[in-house]
C-alpha positions as CSV (number, residue, x, y, z in Angstrom):
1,X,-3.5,16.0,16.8
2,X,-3.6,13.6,13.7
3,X,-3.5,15.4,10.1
4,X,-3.3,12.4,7.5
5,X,-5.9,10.2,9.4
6,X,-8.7,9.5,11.9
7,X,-10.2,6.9,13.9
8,X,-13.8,5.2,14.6
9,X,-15.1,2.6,16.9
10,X,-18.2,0.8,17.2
11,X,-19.4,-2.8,16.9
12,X,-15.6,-4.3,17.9
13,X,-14.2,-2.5,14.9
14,X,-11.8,0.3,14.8
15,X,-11.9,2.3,11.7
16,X,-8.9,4.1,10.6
17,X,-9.8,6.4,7.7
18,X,-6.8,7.8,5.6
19,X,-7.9,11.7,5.5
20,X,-5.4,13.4,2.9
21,X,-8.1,13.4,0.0
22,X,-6.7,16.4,-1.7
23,X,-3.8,14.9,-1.9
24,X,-4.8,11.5,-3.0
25,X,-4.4,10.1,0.3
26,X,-0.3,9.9,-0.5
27,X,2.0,8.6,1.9
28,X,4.6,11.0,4.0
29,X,5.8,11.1,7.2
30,X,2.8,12.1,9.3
31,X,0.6,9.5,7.5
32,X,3.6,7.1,8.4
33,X,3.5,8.2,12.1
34,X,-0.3,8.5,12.7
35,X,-0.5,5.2,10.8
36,X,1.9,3.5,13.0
37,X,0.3,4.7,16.2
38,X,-3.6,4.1,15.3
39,X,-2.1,0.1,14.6
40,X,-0.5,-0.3,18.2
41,X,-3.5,1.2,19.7
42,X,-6.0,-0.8,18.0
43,X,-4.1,-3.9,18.5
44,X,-3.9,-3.2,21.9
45,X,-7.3,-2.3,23.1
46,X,-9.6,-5.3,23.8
47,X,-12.4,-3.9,22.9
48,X,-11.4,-3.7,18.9
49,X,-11.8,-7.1,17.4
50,X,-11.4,-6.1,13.6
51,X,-9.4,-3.0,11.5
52,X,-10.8,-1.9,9.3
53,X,-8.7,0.3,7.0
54,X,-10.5,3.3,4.4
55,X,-10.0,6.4,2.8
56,X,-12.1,9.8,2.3
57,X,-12.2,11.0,-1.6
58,X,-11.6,9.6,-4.7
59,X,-8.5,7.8,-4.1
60,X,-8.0,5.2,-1.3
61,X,-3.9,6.0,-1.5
62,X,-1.8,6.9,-5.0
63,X,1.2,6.1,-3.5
64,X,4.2,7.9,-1.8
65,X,4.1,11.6,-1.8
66,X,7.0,11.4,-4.6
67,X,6.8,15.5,-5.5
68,X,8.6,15.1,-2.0
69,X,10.6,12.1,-2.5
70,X,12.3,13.4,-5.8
71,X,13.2,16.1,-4.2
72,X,14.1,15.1,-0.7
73,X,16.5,11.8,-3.2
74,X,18.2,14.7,-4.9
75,X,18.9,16.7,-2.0
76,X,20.4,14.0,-0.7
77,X,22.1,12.6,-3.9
78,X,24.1,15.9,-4.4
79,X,25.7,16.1,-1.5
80,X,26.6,13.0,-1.0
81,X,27.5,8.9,-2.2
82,X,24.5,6.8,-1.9
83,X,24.3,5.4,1.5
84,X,22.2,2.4,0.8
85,X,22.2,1.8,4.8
86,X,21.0,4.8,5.9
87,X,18.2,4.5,2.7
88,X,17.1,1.1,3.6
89,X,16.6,2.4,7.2
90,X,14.0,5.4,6.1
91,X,12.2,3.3,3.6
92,X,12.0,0.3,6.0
93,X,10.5,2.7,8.9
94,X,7.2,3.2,6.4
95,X,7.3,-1.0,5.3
96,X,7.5,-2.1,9.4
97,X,4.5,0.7,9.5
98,X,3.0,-0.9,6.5
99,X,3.6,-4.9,7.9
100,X,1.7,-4.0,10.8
101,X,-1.9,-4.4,9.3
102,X,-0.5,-8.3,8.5
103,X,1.6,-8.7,11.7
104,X,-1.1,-7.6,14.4
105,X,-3.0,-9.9,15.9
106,X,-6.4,-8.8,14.7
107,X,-8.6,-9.2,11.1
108,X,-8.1,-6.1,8.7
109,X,-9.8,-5.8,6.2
110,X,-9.1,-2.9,3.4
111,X,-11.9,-0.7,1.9
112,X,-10.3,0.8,-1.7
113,X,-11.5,3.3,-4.0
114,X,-10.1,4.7,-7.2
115,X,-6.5,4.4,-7.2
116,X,-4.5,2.4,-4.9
117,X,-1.2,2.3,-7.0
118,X,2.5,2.1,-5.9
119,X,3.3,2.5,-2.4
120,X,-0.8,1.9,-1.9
121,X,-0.2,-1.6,-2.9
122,X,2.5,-2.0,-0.2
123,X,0.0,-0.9,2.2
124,X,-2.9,-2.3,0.8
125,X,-1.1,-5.7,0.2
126,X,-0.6,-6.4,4.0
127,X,-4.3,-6.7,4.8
128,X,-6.1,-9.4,5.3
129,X,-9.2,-8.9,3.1
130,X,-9.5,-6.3,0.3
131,X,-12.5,-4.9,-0.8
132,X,-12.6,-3.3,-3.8
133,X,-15.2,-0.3,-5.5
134,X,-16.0,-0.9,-8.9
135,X,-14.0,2.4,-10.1
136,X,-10.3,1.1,-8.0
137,X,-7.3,0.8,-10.0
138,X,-4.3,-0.8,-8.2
139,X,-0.7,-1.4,-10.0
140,X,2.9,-0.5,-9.9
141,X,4.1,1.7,-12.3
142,X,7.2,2.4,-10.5
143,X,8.0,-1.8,-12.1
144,X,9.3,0.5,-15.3
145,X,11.8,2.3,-13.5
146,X,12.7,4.2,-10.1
147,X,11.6,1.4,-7.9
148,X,10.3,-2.1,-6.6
149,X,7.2,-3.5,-4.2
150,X,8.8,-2.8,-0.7
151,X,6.4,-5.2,1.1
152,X,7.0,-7.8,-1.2
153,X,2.9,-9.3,-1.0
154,X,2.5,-10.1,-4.7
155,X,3.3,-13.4,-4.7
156,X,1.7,-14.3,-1.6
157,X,-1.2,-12.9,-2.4
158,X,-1.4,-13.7,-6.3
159,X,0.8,-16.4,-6.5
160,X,4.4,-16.7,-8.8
161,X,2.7,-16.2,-12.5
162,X,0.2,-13.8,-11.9
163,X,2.8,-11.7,-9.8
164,X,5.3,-11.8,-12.6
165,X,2.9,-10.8,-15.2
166,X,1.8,-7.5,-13.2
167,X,5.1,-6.6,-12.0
168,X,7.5,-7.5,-14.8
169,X,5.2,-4.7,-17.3
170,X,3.7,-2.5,-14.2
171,X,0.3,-2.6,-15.7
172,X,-2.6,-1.2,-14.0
173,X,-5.3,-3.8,-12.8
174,X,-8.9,-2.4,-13.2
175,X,-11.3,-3.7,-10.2
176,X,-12.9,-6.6,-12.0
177,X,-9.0,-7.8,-13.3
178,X,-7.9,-7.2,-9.8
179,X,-10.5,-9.8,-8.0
180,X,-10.4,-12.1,-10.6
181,X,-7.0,-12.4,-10.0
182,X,-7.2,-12.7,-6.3
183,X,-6.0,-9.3,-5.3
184,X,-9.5,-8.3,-4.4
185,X,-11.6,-10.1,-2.1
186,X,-14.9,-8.7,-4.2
187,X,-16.0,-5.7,-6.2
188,X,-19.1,-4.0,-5.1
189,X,-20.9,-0.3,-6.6
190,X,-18.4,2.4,-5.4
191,X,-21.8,4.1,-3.3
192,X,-22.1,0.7,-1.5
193,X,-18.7,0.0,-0.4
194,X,-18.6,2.1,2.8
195,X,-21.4,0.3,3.8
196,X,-20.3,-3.0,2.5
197,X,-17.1,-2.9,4.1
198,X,-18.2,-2.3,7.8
199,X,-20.3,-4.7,7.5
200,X,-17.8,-7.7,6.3
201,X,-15.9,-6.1,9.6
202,X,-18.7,-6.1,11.5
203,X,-19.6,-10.0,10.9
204,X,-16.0,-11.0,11.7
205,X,-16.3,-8.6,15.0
206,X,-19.0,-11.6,16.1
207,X,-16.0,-14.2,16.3
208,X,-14.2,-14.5,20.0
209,X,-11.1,-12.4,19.8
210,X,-9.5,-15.3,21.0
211,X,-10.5,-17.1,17.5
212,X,-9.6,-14.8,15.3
213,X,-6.2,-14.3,16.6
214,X,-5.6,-17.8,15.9
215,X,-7.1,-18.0,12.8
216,X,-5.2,-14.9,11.1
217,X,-2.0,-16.9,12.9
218,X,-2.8,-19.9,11.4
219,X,-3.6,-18.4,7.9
220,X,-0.2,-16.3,8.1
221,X,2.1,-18.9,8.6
222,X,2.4,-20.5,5.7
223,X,3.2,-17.1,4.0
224,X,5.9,-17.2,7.0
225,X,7.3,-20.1,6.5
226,X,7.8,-19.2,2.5
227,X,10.2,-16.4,3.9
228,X,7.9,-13.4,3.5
229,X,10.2,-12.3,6.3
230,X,13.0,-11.7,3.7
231,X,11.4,-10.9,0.9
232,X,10.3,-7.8,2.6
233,X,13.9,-7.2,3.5
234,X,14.9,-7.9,-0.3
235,X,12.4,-5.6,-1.6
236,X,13.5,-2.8,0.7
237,X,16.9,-3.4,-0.6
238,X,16.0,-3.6,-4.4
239,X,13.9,-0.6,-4.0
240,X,16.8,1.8,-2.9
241,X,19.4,0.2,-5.5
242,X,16.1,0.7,-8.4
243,X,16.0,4.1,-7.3
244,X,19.8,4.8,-7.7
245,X,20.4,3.1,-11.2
246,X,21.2,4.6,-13.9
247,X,17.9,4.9,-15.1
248,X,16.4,5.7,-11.7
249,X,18.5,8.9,-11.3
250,X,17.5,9.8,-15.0
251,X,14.6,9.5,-13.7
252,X,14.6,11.9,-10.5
253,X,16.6,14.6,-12.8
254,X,13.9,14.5,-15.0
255,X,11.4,15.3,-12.5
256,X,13.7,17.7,-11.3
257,X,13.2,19.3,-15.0
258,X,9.6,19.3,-15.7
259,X,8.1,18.2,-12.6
260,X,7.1,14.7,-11.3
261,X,3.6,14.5,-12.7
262,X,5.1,15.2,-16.5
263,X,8.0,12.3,-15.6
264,X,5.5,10.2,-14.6
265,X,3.6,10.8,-17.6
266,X,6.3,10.2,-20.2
267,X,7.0,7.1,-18.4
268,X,3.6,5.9,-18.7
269,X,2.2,7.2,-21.6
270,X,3.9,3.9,-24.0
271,X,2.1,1.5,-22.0
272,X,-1.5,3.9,-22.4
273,X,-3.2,3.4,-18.5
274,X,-3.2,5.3,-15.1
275,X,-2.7,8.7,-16.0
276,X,-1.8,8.4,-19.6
277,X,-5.0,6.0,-20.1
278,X,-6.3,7.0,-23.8
């Protein structure tokens, strides 16, 4: 029986709903394996015509579960050299999991609240349509140090400059930031987004399935043909070499030290936003 999520349908459109809200929604290995499974089902059934992708609480996803990673990195890092292989095979298992919201055949479209940060973007990213509650926050703090976007979306979905300037500081984006940008479809009233989601999904659920299959085809392929392919490969690489630099491992034994909540917050609290916001 699923723990991290749960599923709706009605209307042609199969709601997943990320269930984890005491813990932020964060991503571990059940939420990777119920994740992966409510995908292929949805894509498979013919009576779903549209995903559409949400979370319960305050936080639509803040990330990996990284009280877990830390530890589970220097578990591994004692006993053994790195073995980038064997890394790039666990962290790739959640970014195929991830790559199916853009790879399916059917419409997704992304309902976020409060934070959606880190390994949320990598998820978030590979939707097709994001809409955003007036209180979301999305970012990648893990730019400053101990990693890098795994599904690589940022260009595609923001183009070179505006990918550069959120990545190369790791600065949060606040809602109205985030769809002016075009990272956000639209901002609506956090109470109205449940309702304003479902029915964007809804609408889309009117289309043939037949259309829309070609249409998200169509509108993927030039992303496709720009090599999003390996860029995903490249950022599952850099992301295990950012993790074991110098400064990633100071990083992890940190953590180890005063916990992963303080590390965080030392590394945060010289740019002043997410959880050192002043």
């Amino acid at each position: 029986m699923p723990t991290a999520l749960r599923t709706e349908t009605g209307d042609g459109v199969r709601e997943i709903v990320l269930s984890r809200p005491e813990a932020y929604n964060t991503i571990n290995l059940a939420l990777r394996d119920e994740l992966s499974a409510a995908l292929d089902e949805a894509d498979a059934d013919d009576s779903v015509k549209v995903i559409l992708l949400r979370a319960e609480g305050r936080a639509f996803c803040a990330g990996y579960d990284l009280g877990w990673s830390t530890e589970a990195q220097a578990a591994v890092d004692s006993q053994r050299v790195w073995d980038s292989i064997a890394d790039m095979r666990e962290i790739g298992s959640f970014v195929d999991v991830f790559a199916k919201l853009w790879d399916g055949r059917k419409p997704s479209v992304a309902a976020v609240q409060g934070w959606c940060v880190a390994g949320g973007t990598d998820l978030v990213m590979c939707a097709d349509l994001i809409v955003a509650a007036d209180n979301a926050s999305f970012g990648y703090p893990p730019a400053r140090v101990w990693g890098t976007p795994t599904t690589a979306m940022w260009v595609y979905r923001l183009g070179f400059q505006q990918a550069k300037r959120w990545l190369f500081t790791g600065d949060e984006i606040r809602a109205r930031e985030a769809e002016r940008i075009g990272l956000a479809l639209e901002v609506v009233r956090d109470a109205d987004l449940e309702e304003r989601a479902t029915d964007l999904a809804r609408r889309i659920a009117r289309i043939p399935a037949n259309q829309l299959i070609m249409l998200k085809a169509l509108c993927n392929q030039p992303a496709e043909a720009m090599g999003l392919a390996a860029s995903r490969r490249l950022g599952t690489i850099f992301d295990g070499v950012a993790r074991h630099t110098q400064e990633g491992l100071d990083f992890v034994e940190r953590a180890s030290e005063v916990g992963f909540r303080q590390a965080v917050r030392e590394r945060d609290d010289p740019f002043g936003d997410y959880g050192s916001r002043r």
